[in-house]
N, C-alpha and C positions, 0 to 999 in steps of 0.2 A: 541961713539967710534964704529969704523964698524967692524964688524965680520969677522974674517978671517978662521977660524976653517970651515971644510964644517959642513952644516944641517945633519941630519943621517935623512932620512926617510925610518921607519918601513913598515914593510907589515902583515897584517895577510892573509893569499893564502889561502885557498883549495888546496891542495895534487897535484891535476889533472891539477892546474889554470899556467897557462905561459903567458898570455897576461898580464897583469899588472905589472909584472916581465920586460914586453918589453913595455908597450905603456907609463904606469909615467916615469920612466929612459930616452925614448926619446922626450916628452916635457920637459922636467927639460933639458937636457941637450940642446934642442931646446933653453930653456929660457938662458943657461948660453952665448951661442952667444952673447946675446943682454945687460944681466947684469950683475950685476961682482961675484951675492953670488954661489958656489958651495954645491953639494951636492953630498952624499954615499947614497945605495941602500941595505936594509938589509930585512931578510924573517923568519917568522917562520909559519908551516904550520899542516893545521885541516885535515884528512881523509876523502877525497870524491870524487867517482869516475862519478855515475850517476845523475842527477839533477834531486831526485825525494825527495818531503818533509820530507821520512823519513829518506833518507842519510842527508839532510840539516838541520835537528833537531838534528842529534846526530852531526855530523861536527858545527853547535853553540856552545855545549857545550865545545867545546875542546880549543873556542877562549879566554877564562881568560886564560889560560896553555901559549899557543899565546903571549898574552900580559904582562907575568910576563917574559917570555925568551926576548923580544925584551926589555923590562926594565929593564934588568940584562944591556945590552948594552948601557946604557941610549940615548934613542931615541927622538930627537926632535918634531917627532908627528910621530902617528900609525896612519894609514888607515887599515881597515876591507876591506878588497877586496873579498867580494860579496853579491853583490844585492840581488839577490832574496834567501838565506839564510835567511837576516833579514828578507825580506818583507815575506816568509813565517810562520815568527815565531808570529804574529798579527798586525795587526794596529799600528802603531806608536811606532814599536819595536827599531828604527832606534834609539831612546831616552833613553829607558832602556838599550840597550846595551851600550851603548856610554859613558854612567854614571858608568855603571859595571866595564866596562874595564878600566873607569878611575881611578877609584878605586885600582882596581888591582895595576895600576902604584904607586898609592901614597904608600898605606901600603908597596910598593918594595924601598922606599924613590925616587923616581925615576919618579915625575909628569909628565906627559907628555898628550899635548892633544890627542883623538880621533875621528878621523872621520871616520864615516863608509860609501859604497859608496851609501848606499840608503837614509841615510840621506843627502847626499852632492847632490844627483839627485834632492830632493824636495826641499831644501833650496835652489841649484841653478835656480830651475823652478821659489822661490820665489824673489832673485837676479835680474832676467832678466824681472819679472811680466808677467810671463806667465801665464796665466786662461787656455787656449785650448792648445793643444797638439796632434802631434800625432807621434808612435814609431813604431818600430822593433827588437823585441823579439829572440833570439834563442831556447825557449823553449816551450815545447810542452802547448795545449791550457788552460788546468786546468790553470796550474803554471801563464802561462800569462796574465790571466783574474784575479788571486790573486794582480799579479802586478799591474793593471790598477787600480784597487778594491784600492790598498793600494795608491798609487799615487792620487786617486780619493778623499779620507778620507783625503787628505793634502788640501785639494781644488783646486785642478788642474783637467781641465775635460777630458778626452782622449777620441778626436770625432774619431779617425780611427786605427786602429794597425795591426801591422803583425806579427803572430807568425809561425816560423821555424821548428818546432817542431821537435828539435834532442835535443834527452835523455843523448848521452854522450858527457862527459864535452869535453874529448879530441878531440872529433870529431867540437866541438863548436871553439874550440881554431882554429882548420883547416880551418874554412873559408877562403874563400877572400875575405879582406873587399871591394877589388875594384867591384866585386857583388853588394855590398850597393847601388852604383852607378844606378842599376838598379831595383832592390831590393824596393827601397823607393816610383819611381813610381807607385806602387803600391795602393797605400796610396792614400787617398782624403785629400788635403793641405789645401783646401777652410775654410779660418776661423781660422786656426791654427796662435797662436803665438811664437813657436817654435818646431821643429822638434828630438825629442831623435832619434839618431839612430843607437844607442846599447844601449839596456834599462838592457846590461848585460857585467861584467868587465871581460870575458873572450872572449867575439867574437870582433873581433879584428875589428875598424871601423876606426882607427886615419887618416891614409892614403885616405881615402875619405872624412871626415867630410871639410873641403874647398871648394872641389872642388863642393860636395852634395849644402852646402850653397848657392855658387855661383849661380848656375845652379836653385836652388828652390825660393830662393828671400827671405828664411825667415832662423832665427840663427839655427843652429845647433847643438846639444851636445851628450854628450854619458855620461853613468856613467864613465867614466875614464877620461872625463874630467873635468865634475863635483867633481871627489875625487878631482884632482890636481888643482882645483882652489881653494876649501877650504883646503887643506893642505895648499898651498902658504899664504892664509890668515890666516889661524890658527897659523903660523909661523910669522905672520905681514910684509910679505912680499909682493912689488908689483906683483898680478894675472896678471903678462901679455908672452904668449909662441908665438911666429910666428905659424902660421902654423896652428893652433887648434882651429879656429872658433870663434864666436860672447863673448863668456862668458871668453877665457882668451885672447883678442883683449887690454885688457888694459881698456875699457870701462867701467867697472864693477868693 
């Protein structure tokens, strides 16, 4: 029987974060052009203004609080909307929190899956079989060598990256991703099997990731694509959006 109720999907934000808020709502809604399921767009959010480890350790904590409020609403699947919170919290944190949070949902009688988006980066790196890599960071160099470090520990190797190094979040939100466009050349492509290029769910890249692909010869992602193609699956829903590159093309 097909569903006709729309999907709810959850978000857990950062306080400061608006791109996720705008770049999943505009592939989902990208995707309803082409297929017939609907979805709502719901938020509950952690306190954090600067992207330094020690705001992102205490903004972790606040994400069960998070995932018990969007369970009260009963939500089709959570997304954690941000990367480098988990990757700074250890190695392979993207697993215990995901467990955590799920948790949370069940004792609210309220299951519901979770994806966070640093887990949905490595599992879609593993999706596509990507071994090499190379990205583009908004955050300053410590932060984005943890990322590589933690990306690395999944076995994926990152031969080149670029870090931006801006501390505040809002000021991250304010790029133009049409920059990327130039931004990426940067980068040594030689050897790489896919190209991140927002390795963070607040600097806004969706508006280039196409045209970047095009122009480079090799796929494209960003953690905000990466979340929205394992939501879609987490949901058992066709991954496929116009617009958004190699990983939701439908291919995968």
């Amino acid at each position: 029987m097909t569903r006709t109720a729309p999907y709810r999907i959850g978000q857990i934000v950062p306080s400061s974060n608006v791109t996720m808020e705008t770049e999943i709502p505009a592939m989902l809604r990208a995707r309803e052009t082409i297929l017939p399921e609907r979805f709502t767009f719901h938020s509950s959010r952690m306190r954090m203004k600067k992207v330094t480890k020690e705001e992102l350790a205490a903004m972790d904590g606040e994400s069960d609080r998070c995932a018990l409020e969007l369970s009260d609403a009963r939500m089709d699947v959570i997304g954690y909307a941000c990367l480098v919170a988990i990757m700074s919290m250890g190695k392979g944190y993207h697993c215990t929190s995901q467990s955590r949070l799920h948790q949370v949902t069940v004792e609210n009688e309220a299951p519901c899956p979770i994806v966070t988006s640093a887990g949905a980066l490595v599992d879609a790196l593993a999706v596509m079989k990507a071994k090499k890599i190379a990205l583009v960071a908004p955050y300053m160099k410590p932060l984005t060598k943890m990322v590589v470090e933690y990306i690395e520990h999944q076995g994926v190797e990152v031969l080149d990256y670029v870090a931006l190094e801006i501390p505040d979040n809002l000021e991250v939100a304010a790029q133009n991703p049409e920059n990327l466009k130039e931004i990426y050349k940067r980068l040594d492509l030689k050897g790489i099997d896919a190209l991140v290029l927002s390795a963070c769910v607040q600097m806004p890249s969706l508006p280039a990731i196409d045209a970047v692909e095009k122009e480079a010869g090799v796929p494209v992602i960003s953690a905000a694509v990466s979340t929205t193609y394992h939501m879609l699956k987490s949901l058992n829903l066709e991954a496929r959006v116009p617009g958004a590159g190699a990983l939701l093309s439908g291919k995968y």
